[in-house]
C-alpha positions in Angstrom: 17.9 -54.3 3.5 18.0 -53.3 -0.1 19.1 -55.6 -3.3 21.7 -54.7 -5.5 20.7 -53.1 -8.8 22.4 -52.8 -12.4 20.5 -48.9 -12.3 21.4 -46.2 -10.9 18.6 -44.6 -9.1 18.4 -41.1 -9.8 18.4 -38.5 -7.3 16.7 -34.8 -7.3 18.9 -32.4 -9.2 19.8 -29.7 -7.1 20.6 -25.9 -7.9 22.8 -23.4 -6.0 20.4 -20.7 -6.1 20.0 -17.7 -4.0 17.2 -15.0 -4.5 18.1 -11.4 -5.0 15.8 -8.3 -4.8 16.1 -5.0 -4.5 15.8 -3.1 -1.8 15.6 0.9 -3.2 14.9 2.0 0.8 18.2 0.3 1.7 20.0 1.6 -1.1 18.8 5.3 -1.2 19.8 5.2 2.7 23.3 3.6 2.3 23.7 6.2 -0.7 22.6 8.9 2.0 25.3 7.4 4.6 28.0 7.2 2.3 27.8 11.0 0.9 27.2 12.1 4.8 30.0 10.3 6.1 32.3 11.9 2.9 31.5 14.8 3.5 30.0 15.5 0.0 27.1 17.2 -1.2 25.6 18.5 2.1 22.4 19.9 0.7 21.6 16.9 -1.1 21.1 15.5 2.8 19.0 18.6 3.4 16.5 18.4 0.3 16.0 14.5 0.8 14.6 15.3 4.5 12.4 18.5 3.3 10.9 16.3 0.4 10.7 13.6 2.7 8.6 15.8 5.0 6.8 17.2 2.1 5.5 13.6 0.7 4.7 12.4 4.1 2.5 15.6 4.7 0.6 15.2 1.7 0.1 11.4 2.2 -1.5 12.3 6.1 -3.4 15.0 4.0 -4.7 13.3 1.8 -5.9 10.0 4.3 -7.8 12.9 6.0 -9.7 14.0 2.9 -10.6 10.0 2.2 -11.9 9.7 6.0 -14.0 12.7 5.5 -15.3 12.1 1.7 -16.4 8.1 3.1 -18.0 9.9 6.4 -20.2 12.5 3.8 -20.9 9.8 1.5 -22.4 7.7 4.7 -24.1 10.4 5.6 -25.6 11.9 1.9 -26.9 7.8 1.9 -28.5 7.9 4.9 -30.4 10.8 4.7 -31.7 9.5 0.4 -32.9 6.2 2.7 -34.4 7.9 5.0 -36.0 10.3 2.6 -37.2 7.0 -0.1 -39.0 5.4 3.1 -40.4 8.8 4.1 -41.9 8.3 0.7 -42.8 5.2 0.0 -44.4 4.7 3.4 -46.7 8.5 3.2 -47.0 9.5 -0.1 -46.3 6.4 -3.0 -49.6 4.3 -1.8 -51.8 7.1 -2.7 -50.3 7.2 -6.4 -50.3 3.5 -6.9 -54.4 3.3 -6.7 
């Protein structure tokens, strides 16, 4: 049970907001829909899907070009190990006395 008070007790202030982003996937694609469905501007429709194409072949292009510059570089330090222990264990001892 709770006393009376002269003072108000003050309560959290709260706010009526509501995020907003931007979804530039969602708009390009309504944008796409709308000018389909009017009718306008057919090869716009056309050069969107070749660019599209375009851009997504260069991106699997290019992934394969990391994979295989990583696998060389492996290999390139593998071989300079193997090459400094070759060394060190034959041929470094006999310069060091």
């Amino acid at each position: 049970m709770r006393l009376p008070s002269f003072f108000k007790q003050q309560r959290n202030k709260t706010y009526n907001y509501t995020p907003r982003y931007y979804d530039e996937r969602k708009e390009r694609l309504e944008n796409i829909r709308k000018q389909k469905e009017a009718g306008k501007d057919k090869g716009y429709f056309d050069e969107y899907r070749r660019k599209s194409l375009r851009e997504d072949w260069k991106a699997v292009r290019s992934k394969n070009q990391n994979k295989n510059s990583r696998i060389r570089f492996i290999i390139i330090l593998i071989l300079l190990l193997m090459l400094a222990y070759a060394v060190l264990k034959n041929g470094a001892m006999d310069f060091l006395h």
